[in-house]
C-alpha positions as CSV (number, residue, x, y, z in Angstrom):
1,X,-16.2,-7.4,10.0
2,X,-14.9,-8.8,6.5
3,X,-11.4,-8.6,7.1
4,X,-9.2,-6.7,5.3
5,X,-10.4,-7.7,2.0
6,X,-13.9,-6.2,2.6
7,X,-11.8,-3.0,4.2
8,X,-9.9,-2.5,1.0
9,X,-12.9,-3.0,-1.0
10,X,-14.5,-0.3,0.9
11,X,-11.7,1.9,0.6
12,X,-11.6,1.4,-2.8
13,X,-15.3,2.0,-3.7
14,X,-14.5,5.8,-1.6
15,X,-11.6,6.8,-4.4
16,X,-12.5,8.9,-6.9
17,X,-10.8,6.8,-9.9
18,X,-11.0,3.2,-10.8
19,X,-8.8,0.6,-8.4
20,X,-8.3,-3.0,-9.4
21,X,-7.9,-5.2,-6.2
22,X,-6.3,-8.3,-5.7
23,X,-6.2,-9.9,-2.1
24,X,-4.7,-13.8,-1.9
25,X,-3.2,-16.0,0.8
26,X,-3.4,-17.0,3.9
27,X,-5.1,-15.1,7.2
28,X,-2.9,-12.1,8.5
29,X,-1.9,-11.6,12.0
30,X,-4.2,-8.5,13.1
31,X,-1.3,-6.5,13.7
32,X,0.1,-7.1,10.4
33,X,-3.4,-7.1,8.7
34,X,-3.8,-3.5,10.4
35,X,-0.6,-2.4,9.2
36,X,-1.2,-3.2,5.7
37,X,-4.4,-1.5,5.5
38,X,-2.5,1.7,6.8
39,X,-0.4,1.0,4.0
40,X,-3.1,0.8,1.8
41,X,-5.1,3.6,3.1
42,X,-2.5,6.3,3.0
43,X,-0.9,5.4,-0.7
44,X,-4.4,5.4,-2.3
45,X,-5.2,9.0,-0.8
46,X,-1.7,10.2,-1.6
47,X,-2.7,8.7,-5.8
48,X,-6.3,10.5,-5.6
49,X,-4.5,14.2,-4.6
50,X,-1.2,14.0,-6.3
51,X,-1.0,11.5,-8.9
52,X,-3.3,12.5,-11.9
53,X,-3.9,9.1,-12.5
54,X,-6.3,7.4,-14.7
55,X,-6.4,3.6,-12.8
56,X,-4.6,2.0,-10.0
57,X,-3.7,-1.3,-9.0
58,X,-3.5,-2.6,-5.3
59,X,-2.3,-6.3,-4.9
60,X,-1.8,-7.8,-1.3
61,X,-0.3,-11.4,-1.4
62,X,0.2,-13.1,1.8
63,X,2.0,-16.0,1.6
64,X,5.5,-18.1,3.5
65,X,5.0,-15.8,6.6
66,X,5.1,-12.2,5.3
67,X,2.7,-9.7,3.1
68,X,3.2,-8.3,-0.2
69,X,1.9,-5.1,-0.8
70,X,2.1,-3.1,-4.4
71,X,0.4,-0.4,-5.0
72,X,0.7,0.9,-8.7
73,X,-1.0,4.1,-10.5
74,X,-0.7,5.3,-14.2
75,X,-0.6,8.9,-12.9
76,X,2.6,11.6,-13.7
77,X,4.5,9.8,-11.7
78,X,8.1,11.8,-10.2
79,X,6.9,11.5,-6.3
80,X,10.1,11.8,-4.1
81,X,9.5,9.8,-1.2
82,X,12.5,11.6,0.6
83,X,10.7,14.6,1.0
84,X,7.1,13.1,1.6
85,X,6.3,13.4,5.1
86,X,3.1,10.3,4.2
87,X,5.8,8.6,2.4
88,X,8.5,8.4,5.1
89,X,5.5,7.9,7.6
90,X,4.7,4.5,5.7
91,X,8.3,3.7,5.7
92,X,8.7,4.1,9.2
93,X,5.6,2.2,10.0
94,X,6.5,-0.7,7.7
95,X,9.9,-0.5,9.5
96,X,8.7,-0.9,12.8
97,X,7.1,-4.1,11.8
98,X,10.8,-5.2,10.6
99,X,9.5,-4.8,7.1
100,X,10.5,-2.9,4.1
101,X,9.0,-0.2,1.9
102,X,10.2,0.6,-2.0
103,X,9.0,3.6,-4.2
104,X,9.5,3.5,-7.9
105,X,8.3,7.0,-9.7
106,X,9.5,7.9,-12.8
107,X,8.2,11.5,-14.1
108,X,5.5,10.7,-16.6
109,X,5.4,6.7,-15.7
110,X,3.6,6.7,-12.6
111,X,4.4,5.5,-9.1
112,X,5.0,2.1,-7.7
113,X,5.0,1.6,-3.9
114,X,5.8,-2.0,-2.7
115,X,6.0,-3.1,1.3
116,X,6.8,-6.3,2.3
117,X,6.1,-7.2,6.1
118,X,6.4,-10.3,8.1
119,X,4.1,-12.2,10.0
120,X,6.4,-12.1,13.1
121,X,7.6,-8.5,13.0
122,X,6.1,-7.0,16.2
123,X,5.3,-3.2,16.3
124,X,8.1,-1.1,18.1
């Protein structure tokens, strides 16, 4: 009803630590706008049980035909996305899409999560 902006906020409100949220650009396809909430969705639930974290940061940037998606936490970091079953699920799904999906965790430095999906990537 408001998009995915007002989903995220929503989503947001429901974690049990603080999330800043930054949503810019230009209207997403639906398929792509429903993607990204997944993305969304599953990295903040996998911050609330694993990460220890203090804050987190979600920034969606749509902009010359694709989405930006970072997802950053201040928790203990050391995730190993390799054997994460929710972590190779958002892979796959971001793949699917033809995008791509990066995890930065450094033990003790948090975890960074970035996806990048274009507007033409169709689901597979």
């Amino acid at each position: 009803e408001h998009g995915l902006e007002g989903a995220l906020a929503a989503l947001a409100k429901d974690l049990s630590l603080p999330v800043e949220l930054r949503v810019t650009g230009n209207q997403l396809p639906q398929q792509v706008a429903v993607a990204t909430y997944f993305v969304c969705a599953e990295a903040l639930t996998n911050v609330a049980k694993h990460a220890a974290a203090a804050h987190v940061a979600v920034t969606v940037t749509a902009s010359e035909g694709r989405v930006k998606v970072e997802i950053a936490d201040d928790g203990v970091g050391g995730t190993d996305p390799v054997h994460g079953s929710g972590l190779r699920g958002l892979g796959d799904r971001v793949e699917t899409f033809g995008g791509r999906l990066e995890v930065e965790s450094v033990p003790g430095h948090g975890t960074r999560l970035a996806a990048e999906i274009p507007f033409g990537g169709e689901a597979r």
